[in-house]
C-alpha positions as CSV (number, residue, x, y, z in Angstrom):
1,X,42.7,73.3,-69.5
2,X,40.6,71.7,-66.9
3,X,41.4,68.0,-65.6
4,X,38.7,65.4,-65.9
5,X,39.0,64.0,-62.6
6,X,35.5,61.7,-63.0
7,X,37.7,58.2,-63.8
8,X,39.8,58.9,-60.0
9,X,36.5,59.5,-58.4
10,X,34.8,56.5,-59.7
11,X,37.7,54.6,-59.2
12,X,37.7,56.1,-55.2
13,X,33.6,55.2,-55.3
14,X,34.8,51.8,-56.6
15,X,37.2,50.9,-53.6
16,X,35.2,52.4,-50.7
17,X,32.2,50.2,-52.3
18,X,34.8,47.1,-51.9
19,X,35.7,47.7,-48.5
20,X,32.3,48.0,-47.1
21,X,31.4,45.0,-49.0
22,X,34.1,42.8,-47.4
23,X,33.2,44.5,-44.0
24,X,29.6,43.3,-44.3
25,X,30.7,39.6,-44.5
26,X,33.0,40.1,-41.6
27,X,30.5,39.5,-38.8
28,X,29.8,40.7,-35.7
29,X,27.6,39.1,-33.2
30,X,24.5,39.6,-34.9
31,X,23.7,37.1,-37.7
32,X,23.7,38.9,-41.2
33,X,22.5,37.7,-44.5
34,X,25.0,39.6,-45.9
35,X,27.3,37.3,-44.6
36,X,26.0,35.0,-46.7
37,X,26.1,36.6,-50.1
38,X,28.9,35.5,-51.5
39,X,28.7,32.1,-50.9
40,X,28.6,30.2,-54.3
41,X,26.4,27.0,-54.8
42,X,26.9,24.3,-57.7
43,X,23.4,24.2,-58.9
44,X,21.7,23.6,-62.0
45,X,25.1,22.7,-63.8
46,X,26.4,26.3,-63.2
47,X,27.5,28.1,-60.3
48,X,25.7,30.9,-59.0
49,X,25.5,33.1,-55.8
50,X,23.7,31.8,-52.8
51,X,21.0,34.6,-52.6
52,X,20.2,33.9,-56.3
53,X,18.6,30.5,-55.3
54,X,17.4,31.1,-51.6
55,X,15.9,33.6,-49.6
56,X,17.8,34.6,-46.7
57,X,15.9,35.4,-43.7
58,X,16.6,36.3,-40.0
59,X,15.6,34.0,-37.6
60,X,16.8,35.6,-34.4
61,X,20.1,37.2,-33.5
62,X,22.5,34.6,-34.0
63,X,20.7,32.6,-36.8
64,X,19.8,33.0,-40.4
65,X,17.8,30.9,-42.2
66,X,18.1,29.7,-45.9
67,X,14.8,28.8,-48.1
68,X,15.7,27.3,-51.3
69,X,13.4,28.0,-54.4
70,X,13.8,24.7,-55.9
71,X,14.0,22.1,-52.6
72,X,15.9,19.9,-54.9
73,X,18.8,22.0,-54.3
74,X,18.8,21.5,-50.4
75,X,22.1,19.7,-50.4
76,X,24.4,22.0,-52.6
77,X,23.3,24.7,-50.8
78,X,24.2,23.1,-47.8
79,X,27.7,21.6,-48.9
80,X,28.7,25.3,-50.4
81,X,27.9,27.1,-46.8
82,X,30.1,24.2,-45.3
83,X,32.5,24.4,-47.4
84,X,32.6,28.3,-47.1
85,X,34.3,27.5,-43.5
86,X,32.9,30.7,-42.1
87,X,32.8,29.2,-38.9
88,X,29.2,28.5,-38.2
89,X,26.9,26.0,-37.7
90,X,24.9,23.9,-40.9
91,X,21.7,22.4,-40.3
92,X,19.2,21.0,-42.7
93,X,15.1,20.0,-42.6
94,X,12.9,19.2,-45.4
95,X,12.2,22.9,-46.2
96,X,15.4,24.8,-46.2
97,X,18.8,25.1,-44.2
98,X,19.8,26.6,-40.9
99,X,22.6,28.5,-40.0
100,X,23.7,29.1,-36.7
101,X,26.5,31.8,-35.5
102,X,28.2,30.9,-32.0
103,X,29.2,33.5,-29.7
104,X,32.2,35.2,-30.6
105,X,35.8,34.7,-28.5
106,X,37.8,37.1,-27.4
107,X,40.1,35.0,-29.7
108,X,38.5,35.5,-32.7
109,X,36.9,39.0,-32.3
110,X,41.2,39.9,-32.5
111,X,41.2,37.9,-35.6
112,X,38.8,39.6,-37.1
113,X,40.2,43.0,-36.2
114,X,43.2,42.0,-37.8
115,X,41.3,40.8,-40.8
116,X,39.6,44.7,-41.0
117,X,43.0,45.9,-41.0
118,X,44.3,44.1,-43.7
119,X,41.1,44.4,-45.9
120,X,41.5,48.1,-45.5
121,X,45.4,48.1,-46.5
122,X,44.2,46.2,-49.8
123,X,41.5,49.0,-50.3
124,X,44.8,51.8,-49.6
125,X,47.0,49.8,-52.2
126,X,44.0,50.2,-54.9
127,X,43.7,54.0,-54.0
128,X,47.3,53.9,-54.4
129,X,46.7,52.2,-57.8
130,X,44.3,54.8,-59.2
131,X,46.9,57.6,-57.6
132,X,49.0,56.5,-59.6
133,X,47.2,56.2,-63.2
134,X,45.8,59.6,-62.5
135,X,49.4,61.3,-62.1
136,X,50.6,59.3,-65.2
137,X,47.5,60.7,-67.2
138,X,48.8,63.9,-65.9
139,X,51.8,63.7,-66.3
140,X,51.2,62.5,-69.9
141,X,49.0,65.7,-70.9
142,X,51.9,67.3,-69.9
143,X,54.7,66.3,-72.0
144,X,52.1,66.6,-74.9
145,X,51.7,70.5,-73.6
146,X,48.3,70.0,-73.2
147,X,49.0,71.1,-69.5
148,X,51.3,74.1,-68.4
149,X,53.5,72.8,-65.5
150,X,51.5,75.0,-63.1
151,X,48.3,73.1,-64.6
152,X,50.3,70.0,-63.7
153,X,51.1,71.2,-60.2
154,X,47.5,72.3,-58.9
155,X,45.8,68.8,-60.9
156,X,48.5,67.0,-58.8
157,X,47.3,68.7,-55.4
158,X,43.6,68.1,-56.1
159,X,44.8,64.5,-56.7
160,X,46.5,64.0,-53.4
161,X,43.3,65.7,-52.1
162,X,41.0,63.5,-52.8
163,X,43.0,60.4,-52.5
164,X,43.4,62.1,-48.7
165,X,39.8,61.9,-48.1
166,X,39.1,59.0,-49.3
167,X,41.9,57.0,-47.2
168,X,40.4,59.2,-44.3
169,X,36.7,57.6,-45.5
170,X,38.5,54.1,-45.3
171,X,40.0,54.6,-42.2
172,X,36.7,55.8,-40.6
173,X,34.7,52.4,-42.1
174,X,37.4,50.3,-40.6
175,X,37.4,52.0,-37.5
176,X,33.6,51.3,-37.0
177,X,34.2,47.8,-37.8
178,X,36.8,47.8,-35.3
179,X,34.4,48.9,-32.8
180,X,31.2,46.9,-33.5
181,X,33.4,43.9,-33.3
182,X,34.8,44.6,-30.1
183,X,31.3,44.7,-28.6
């Protein structure tokens, strides 16, 4: 019988989906919207994600610029990208809110490589994670001789296969991230 490996692959697309999220907040010297994205404002008696009340546009390398759709909600938006202590600048006029990325220290570019690396050992531990409900489904089948033990053996491989590639997948988005920030 044949091994339905989708859940373990979606789970791998799931993780590898994670990790370049949190790498796209991490920034580099260029100003990203995406750095943004997460940011969650108070507004209208709920909270909701910054880009779902603003546009976010690129005003030049190291500045973004943030156009609330309702200009009422100037001030939360403001007070949630301070409070976000991402390390940047917060400035406001009557039309919207601009943020301003200083130049990155030697200091902080190591912080931030030290931030990829731990991101991507949380990203490992959830591969480990879906390792390790994939062998237990496995092994389960197997005790209910729904798999012969040499089933068992070759599903187990193709486990450790792809959970290979994948950390090799992680390992090769971290390392770019590494670079880029070093620049």
């Amino acid at each position: 019988m044949a091994y339905d490996f989708s859940k373990l692959k979606a789970g791998i697309q799931q993780v590898e989906a994670w990790l370049q999220a949190e790498f796209q907040g991490l920034r580099t010297g260029r100003a990203s919207p995406a750095l943004l994205d997460a940011i969650q404002v108070d507004v209208y008696g709920s909270v909701m994600k910054l880009p779902q009340v603003a546009s976010i546009t690129v005003e030049d390398a190291r500045s973004l610029y943030v156009a609330p759709w309702d200009k009422s909600q100037l001030k939360p938006i403001e007070k949630a990208i301070t409070v976000a202590d991402l390390g940047v600048g917060v400035g406001s006029d009557d039309k919207g809110v601009r943020v301003t990325f200083p130049e990155l220290t030697t200091e902080r570019r190591q912080q931030l490589i030290k931030l990829v690396r731990a991101k991507l050992e949380e990203a490992r531990v959830s591969l480990k994670g879906e390792r390790t409900k994939t062998m237990e489904d496995i092994e389960k089948k197997k005790k209910a001789e729904e798999l012969s033990e040499d089933q068992e053996r070759m599903h187990r491989d193709e486990v450790q296969k792809f959970i290979e590639a994948a950390n090799n997948t992680l390992e090769a988005l971290a390392t770019k991230k590494e670079h880029e920030l070093a620049q």
